[in-house]
C-alpha angles and dihedrals in degrees: 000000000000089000102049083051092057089048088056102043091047088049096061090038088066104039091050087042086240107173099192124063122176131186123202112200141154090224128070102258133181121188125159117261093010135100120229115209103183102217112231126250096250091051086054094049094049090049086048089048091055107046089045081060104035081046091056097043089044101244127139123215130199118229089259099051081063106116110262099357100127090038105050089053090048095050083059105051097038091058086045093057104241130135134179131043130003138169121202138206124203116190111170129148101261091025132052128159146107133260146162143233111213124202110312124016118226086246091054092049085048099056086039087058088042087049084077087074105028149029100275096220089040077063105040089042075055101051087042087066094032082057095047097038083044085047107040099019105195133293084352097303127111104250119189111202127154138224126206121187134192139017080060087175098056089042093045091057093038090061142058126219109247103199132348113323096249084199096054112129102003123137115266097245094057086052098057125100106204084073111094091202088069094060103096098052086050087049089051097045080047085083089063128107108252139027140302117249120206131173120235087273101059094260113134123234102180152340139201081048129147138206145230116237119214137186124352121319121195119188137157117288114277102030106115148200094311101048092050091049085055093042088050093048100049085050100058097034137035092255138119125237118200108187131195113206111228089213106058107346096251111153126230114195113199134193132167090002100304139104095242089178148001124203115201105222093162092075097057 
């Protein structure tokens, strides 16, 4: 069945001119001209969970209603760098279908409306760590930290060191996150207590840093200290706040105040 469905799904590639073709799959997979993303254990889980409750209420539910589907393809193509079309192929043991994305993906509306506020690929350089640190945690163990770019000045003074700036004194280049080669040591300061600071450019000020919470925050139940100091700081200065969830990873962005999007990493 898997091949009739590439078939398929290379058929209408070619016929739409569609460039990118992407297969999700639980099984290692290699076909010519198509990208295999191996869905995780826990997304498989979750699509085998719901369909165990929709089956027993008698409902019915289209490849795209499935928790996280969309989003767990976009994530990886936004980190990735690629815009534009895409058709995807699920095949899971209890989903298979084909969809496409179309144009821009709810995430990448979401960091071009954040761009008013920050260097875009400061902040996609930004959700590429936040992912790794959400999907691998550290030494085996979930860890929840917290990013916020832009207006440096005004966060800087809306905020309190907690313990020693791991990042005093370094040289800018190995402060800046755009460089690959800086990710470890922001994966390792990921552990401590408090937030990253970054300037609009990607470079980082500071880290192991709280902040100071004003005003009333409301947000959807569950979300804890971390997300409402975020919340709190986005709302009183031009800044972006990316946030990794310590139960679970998922990955909360704010701006202005608000929570413009979640990714469910938890799912994948």
């Amino acid at each position: 069945m898997i091949n009739l469905m590439i078939d398929f799904i290379t058929t209408l590639a070619e016929k739409y001119g569609i460039e990118r073709v992407i297969l999700v799959s639980d099984v290692d997979l290699e076909f010519d001209n198509l990208e295999v993303i191996k869905a995780p254990r826990n997304y498989i889980e979750t699509v085998k969970n719901t369909f165990a409750i929709t089956g027993s209420c008698g409902l019915t539910e289209s490849i795209m209603s499935i928790p996280g589907i969309a989003e767990f393809v976009e994530a990886y193509l936004e980190v990735s760098g690629v815009e534009g079309k895409a058709l995807v192929c699920v095949y899971l043991p209890n989903l298979k279908g084909v969809f496409m994305i179309d144009g821009e993906s709810r995430l990448s509306r979401v960091l071009k409306e954040c761009s008013e506020y920050v260097n875009p690929e400061a902040l996609r350089a930004t959700l590429a760590v936040a992912l790794s640190i959400a999907y691998k945690g550290r030494e085996g163990k979930s860890i929840g930290t917290a990013f916020v770019i832009g207006d440096a000045e005004n966060v800087l003074k809306k905020s309190r060191q907690a313990i020693l700036n791991p990042y005093e004194g370094h040289p800018r280049e190995k402060r800046d996150i755009k460089d690959p080669n800086n990710w470890e040591s922001v994966r390792e300061f990921a552990q401590l207590d408090g937030v990253f600071i970054l300037d609009s450019e990607g470079y980082i000020l500071s880290a192991g840093r709280y902040l100071d919470i004003e005003g009333e925050i409301v947000l959807k139940y569950g979300l804890g200290g971390r997300h409402i100091a975020c919340a709190s700081i986005t709302k009183s200065t031009k800044s972006v706040a990316i946030v990794v969830s310590s139960s679970g990873g998922d990955i909360t962005i704010f701006k202005d105040g608000e929570a413009v999007i979640e990714i469910p990493v938890s799912l994948m």
